[in-house]
N, C-alpha and C positions, 0 to 999 in steps of 0.2 A: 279528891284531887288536891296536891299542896297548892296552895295558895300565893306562894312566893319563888325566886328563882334560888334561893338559900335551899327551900327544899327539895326542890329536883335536880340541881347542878349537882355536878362530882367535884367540885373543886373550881379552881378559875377559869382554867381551859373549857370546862363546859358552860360555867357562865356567859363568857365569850359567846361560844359558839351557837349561846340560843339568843342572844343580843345581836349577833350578825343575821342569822338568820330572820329574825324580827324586822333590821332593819333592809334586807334585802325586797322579804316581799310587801314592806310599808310601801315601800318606792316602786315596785312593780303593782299590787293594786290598792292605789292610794284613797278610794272609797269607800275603802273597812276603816274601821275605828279602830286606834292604836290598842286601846285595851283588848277587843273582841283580838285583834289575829296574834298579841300573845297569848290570850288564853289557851288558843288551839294550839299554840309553838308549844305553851309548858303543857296541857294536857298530853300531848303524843309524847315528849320526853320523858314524863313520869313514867308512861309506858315500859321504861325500857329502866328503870330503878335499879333493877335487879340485875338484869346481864353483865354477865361474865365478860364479853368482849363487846369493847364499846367502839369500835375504831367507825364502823358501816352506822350507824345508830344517827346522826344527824344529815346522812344521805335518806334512811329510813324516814327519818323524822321531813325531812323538805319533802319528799314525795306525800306522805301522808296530808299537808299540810294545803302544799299546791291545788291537789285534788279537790280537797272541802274548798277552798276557793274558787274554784272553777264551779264548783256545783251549786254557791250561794249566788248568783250574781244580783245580791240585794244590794242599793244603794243609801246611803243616809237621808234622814231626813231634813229636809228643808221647807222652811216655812213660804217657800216660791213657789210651792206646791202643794194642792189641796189636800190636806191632813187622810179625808177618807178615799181618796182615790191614790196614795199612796200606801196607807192598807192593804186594801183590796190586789193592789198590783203585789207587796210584799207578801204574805198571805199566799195567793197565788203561786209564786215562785217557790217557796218553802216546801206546799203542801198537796199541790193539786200532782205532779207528778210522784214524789215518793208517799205520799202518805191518800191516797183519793178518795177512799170512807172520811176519812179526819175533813176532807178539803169540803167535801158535803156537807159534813154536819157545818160547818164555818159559814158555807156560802146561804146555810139553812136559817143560822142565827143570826147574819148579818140581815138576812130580808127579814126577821122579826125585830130584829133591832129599828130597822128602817120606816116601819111600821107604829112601834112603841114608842119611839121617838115623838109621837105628835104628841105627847102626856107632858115631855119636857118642851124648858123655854127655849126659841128659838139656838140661841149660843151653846146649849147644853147638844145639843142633837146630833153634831158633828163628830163631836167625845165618844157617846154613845156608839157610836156606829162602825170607827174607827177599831175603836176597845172590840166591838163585835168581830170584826175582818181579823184581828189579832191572836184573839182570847187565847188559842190553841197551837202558835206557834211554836211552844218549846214542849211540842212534841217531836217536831223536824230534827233530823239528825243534827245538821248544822248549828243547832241553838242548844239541843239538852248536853244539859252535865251535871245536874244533881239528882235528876231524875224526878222531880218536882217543877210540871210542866208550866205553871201557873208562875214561877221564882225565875227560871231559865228562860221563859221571854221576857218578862218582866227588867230581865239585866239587858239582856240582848236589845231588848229597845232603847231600852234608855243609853249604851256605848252607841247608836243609831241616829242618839238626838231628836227622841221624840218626847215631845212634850209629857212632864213628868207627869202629869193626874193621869195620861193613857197608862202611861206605865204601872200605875198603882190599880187600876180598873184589873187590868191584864192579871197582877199580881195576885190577885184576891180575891177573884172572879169566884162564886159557887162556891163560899166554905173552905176556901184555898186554905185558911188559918188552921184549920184542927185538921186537916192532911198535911199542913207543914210541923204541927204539933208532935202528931205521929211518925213521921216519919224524922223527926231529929234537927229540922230546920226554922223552927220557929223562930230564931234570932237571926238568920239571913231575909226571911221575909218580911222582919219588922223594919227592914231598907225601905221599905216603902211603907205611906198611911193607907190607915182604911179609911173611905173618909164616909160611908156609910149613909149616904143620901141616897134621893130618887135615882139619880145615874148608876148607881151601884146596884141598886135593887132593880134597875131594867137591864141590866147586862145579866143580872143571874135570871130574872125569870125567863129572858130569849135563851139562856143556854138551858135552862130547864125547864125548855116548853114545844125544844126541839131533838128532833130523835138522830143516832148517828148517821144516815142517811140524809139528815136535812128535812125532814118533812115535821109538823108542826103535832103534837102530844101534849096530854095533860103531864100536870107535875109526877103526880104517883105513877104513871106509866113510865117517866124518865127512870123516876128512882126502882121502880120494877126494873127492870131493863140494865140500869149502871149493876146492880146487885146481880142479878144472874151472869152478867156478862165478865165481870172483873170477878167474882170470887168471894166468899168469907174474908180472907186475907189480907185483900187489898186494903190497904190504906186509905185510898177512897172508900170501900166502903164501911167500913171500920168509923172512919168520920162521921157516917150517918146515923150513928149512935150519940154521939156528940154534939150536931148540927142540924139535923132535919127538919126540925122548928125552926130555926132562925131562916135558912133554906125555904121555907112554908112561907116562913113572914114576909120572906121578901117578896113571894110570889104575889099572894094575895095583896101587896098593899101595891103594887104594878097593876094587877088585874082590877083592884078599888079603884085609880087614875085611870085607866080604860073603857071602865065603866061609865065614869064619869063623864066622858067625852063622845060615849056613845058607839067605841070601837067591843 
């Protein structure tokens, strides 16, 4: 998708017209992030690049536009409110109606998250859990646009105003790097750090210790499982040539913390 309003406008008139438009529904729902509802303004315009007649094309585009905000009724975040119980409610809203396998596996990692959390110190446990309710948001229509689910909420949160180490959790979750490698974005995902601690390695081992259903698996059964399910092809799996050990490492040294504690 272009990136700026130089590359989808047709000149100033269209500029304009996606600058009114922007500013129309800032004012009608003023709970989106200024960045998040231009994206959606220039995505649906890029749409239309190519047509021959432009006259109907930002009546197209406001219909288009309205709808996905009608359909997100996510609000920002605010630190007036508990980090993980504003998760869990966004989360929820994204995933439980359009996407309901997706919302399972979510509500499957956050109760392992919930759980693994007793390994980290009290202040870490919130992150963790948080990052869990999250992980898979930018699979929801509302959030994807690069098609790299781990990158697309990771934006989406942070135009949301959530605290940026969630964002970077979210980001990079499970190997995110060598599937943004692959797929041509590894310099949009470096928007965010890895920062490569315990918190990081218990967000990957709850997403890879839980099955798309939600129910609790070993590691080799996940990666059983992601492989038969997505394909040769995929990009995900195609990473696992790349990453499977590191993936392993994070597992086990969660499960070594666990152990230790007698869970």
């Amino acid at each position: 998708m272009p990136g700026t309003l130089e590359k989808i406008a047709h000149g100033r008139r269209g500029e304009q017209e996606i600058r009114r438009l922007e500013g129309l529904l800032r004012l009608e729902r003023p709970q989106f992030a200024p960045g998040l509802v231009h994206e959606w303004v220039a995505r649906e315009f890029a749409r239309f690049d190519d047509a021959p007649v432009r006259a109907y094309i930002p009546i197209l585009v406001e219909r288009a536009v309205r709808a996905r905000l009608r359909a997100t009724p996510v609000v920002p975040y605010s630190s007036a409110v508990e980090l993980v119980d504003w998760a869990r409610g966004t989360a929820e809203i994204l995933l439980a109606g359009e996407l309901p396998r997706r919302w399972r596996h979510t509500r499957g990692v956050a109760g392992r998250a919930g759980e693994v959390s007793a390994v980290l110190p009290p202040a870490e446990r919130a992150v963790l859990v948080a990052a869990a309710w999250l992980h898979d948001i930018g699979y929801a229509s509302p959030v994807s646009a690069t098609g790299l689910h781990s990158l697309d909420g990771a934006r989406f949160l942070s135009r949301l105003g959530v605290p940026s180490r969630v964002c970077a959790l979210v980001a990079h979750h499970s190997g995110a790097a060598a599937v943004a490698s692959l797929s041509g974005l590894a310099s949009e995902l470096a928007e965010f750090p890895d920062e490569r601690g315990p918190v990081r390695d218990a967000l990957w081992y709850c997403d890879m210790s839980t099955s798309p259903w939600g129910e609790p698996v070993s590691f080799e059964e996940r990666m059983a499982e992601i492989q038969s399910r997505r394909g040769p092809e995929d990009p995900v799996v195609r990473a696992l040539a790349i990453n499977r050990a590191e993936r392993a490492a994070a597992v086990e040294r969660t499960a070594e913390l666990l152990r230790r504690i007698g869970r």
